[in-house]
Backbone as CSV, one residue per row, in Angstrom:
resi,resn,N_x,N_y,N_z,CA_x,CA_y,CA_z,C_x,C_y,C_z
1,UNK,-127.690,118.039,101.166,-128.555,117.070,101.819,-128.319,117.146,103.325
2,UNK,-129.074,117.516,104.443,-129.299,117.234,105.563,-129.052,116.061,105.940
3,UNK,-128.189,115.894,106.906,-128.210,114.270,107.543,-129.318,114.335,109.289
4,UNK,-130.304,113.257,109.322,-131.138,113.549,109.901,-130.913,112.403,111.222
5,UNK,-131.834,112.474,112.596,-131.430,110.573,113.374,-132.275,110.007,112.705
6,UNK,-133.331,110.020,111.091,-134.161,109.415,110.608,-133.031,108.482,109.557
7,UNK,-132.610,109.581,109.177,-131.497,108.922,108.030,-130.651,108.098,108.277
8,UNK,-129.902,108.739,109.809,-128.978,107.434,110.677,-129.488,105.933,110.677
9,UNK,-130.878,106.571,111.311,-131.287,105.144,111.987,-132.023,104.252,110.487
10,UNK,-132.342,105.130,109.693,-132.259,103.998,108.362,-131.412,102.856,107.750
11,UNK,-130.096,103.918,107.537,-128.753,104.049,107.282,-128.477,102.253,108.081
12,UNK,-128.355,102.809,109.079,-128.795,101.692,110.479,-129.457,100.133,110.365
13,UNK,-130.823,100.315,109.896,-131.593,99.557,109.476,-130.546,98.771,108.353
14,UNK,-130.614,99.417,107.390,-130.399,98.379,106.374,-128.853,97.950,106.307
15,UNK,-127.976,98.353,107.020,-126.778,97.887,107.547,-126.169,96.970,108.214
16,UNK,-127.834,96.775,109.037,-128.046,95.685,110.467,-126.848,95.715,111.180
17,UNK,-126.781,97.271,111.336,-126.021,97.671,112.853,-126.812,98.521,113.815
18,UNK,-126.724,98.016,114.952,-127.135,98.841,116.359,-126.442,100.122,116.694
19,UNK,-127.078,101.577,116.336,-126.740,102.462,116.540,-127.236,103.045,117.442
20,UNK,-126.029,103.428,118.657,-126.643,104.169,119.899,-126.742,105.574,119.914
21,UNK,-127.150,106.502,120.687,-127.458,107.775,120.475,-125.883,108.751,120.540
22,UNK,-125.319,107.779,121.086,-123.799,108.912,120.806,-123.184,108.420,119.435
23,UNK,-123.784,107.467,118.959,-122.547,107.178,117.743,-123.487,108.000,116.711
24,UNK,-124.749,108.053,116.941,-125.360,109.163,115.790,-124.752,110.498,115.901
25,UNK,-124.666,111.177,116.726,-124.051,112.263,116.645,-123.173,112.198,115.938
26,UNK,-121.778,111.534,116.091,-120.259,111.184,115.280,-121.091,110.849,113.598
27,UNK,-121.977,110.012,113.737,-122.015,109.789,112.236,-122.860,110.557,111.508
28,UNK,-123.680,110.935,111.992,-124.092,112.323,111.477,-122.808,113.367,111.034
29,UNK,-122.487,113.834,112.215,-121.205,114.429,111.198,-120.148,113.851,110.606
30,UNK,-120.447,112.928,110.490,-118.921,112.124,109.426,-119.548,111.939,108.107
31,UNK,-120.903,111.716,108.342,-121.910,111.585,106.789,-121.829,113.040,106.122
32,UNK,-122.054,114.398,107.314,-122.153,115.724,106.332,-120.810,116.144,106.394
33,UNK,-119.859,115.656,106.637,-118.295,115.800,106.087,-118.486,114.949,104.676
34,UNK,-118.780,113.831,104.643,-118.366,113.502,103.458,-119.257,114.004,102.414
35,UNK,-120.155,114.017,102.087,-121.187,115.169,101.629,-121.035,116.249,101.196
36,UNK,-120.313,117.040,101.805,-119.674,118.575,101.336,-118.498,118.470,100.523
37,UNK,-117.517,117.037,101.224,-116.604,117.066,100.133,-116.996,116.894,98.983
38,UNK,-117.869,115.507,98.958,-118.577,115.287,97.359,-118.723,116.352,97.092
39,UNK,-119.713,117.419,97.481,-120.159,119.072,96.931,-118.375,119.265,96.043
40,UNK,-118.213,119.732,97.232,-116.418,120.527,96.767,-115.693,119.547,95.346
41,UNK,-115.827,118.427,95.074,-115.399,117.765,94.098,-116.721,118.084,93.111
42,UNK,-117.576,118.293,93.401,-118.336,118.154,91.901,-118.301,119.434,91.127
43,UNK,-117.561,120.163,92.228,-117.525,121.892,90.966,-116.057,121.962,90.035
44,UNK,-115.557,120.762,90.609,-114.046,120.665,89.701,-114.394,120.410,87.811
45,UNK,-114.214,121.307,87.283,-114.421,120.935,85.816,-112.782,119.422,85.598
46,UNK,-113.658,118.192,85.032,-113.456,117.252,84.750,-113.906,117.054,83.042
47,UNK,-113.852,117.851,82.257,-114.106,118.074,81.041,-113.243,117.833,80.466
48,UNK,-112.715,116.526,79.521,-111.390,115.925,78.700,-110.505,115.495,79.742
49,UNK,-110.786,115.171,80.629,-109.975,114.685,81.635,-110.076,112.974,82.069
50,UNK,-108.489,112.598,81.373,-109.233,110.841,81.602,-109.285,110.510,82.833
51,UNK,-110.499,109.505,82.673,-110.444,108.998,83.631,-109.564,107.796,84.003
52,UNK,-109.547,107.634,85.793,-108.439,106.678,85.944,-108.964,105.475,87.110
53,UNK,-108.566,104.766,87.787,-108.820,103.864,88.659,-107.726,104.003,90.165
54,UNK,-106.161,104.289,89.565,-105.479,104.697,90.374,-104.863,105.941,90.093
55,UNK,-103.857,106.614,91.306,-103.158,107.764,90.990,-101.814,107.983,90.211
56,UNK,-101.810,106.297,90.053,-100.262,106.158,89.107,-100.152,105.608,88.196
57,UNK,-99.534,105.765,86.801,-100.006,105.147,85.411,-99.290,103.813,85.138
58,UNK,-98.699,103.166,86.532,-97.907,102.025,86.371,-98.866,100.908,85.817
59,UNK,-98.900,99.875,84.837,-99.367,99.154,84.381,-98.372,98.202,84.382
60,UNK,-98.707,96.729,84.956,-98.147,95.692,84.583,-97.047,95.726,85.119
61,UNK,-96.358,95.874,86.104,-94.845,95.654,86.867,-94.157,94.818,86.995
62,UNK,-94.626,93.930,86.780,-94.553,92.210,87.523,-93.251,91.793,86.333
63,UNK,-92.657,91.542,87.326,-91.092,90.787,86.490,-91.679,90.098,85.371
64,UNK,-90.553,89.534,84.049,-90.397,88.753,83.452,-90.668,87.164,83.642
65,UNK,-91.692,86.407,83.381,-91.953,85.127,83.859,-90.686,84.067,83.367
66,UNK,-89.472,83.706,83.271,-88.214,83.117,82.843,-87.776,81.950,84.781
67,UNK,-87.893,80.643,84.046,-87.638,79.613,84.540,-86.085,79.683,84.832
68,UNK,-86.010,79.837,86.607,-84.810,80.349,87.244,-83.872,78.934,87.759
69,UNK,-84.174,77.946,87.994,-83.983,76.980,88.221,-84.509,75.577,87.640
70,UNK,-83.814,74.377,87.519,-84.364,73.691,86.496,-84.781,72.202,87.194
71,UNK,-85.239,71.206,86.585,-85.992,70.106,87.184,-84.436,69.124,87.879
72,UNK,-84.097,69.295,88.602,-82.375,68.632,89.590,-83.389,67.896,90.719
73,UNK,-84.155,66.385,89.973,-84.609,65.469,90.653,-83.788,65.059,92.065
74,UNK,-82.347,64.709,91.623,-81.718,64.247,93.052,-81.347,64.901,93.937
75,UNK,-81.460,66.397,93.581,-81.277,67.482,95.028,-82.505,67.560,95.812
76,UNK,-83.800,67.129,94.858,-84.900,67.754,95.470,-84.995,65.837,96.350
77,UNK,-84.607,65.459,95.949,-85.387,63.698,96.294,-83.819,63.266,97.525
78,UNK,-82.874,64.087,97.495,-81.980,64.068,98.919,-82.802,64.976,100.320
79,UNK,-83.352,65.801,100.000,-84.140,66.426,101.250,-85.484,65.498,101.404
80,UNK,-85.905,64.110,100.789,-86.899,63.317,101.258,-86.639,62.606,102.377
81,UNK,-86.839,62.526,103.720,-86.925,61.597,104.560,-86.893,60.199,104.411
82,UNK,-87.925,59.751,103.123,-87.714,58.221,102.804,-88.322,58.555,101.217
83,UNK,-87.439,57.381,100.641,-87.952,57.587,99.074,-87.898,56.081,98.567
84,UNK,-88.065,55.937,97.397,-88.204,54.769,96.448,-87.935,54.729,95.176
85,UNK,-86.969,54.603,94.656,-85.960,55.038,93.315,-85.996,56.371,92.985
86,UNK,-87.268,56.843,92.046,-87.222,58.296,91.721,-87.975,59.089,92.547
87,UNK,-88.778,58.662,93.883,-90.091,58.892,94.089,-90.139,58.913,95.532
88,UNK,-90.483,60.124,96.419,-90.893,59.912,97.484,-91.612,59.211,97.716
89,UNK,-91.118,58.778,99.265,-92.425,57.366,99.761,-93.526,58.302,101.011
90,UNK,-94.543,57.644,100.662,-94.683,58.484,101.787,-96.174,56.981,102.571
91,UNK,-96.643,57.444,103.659,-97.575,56.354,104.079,-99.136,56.424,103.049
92,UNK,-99.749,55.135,102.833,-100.568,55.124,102.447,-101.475,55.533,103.084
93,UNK,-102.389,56.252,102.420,-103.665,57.199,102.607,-105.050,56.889,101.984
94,UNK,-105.200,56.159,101.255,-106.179,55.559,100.397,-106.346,54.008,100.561
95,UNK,-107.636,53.638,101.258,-107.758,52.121,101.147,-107.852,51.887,103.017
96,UNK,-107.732,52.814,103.781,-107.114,51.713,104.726,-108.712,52.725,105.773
97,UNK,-109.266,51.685,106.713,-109.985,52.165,107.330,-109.030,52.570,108.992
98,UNK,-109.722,53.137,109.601,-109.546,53.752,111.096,-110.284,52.942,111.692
C-alpha cells in the first residue's frame, strides 16, 4: 500500500489532528515502515502456533491472599487524636449548615 498526503491528511481528518507539511513527510514514512513490517510478519508461517497476548506464560503471580495482621482495636484507636470508648471522634459533618 502506498502512503499518499491524501491518506495523511485523511488519516488527519478523522484523528482531529492538525497536520503540517513537515510532519507528513515523517509520517508518511513511519506509516510505510510500519506497513512493510506488517508485510515481513505476514510471510511467517503461524500454522499450529498458539496464539498468545503476552511474550511470557506467567499466569496469575500475585501472592497468596492470607490475613497478615489481625483486628488490635487499641493500637489502631492509640494513633487517634481524639476518641470515645471504642470509636474515633471526629467533628460532625452532617446536619450543620455554613
Amino acid at each position: 500500500m502506498r502512503i499518499t498526503d491524501e491518506l495523511v491528511d485523511y488519516l488527519g481528518q478523522l484523528s482531529r489532528l492538525e497536520i503540517s507539511e513537515e510532519e507528513k513527510a515523517g509520517l508518511k514514512s513511519d506509516l510505510t515502515d510500519i506497513l512493510n513490517y506488517m508485510d515481513k510478519l505476514a510471510e511467517l508461517d503461524t500454522v499450529g502456533k498458539p496464539e498468545m497476548s503476552h511474550p511470557f506464560m506467567n499466569t496469575n503471580c500475585f501472592r497468596e491472599d492470607v490475613v497478615t495482621n489481625q483486628d488490635d482495636r487499641s493500637a489502631v484507636l492509640s494513633n487517634a487524636p481524639a476518641k470515645k470508648g471504642d470509636y474515633f471522634k471526629v467533628h460532625k459533618t452532617v446536619g450543620e449548615e455554613v
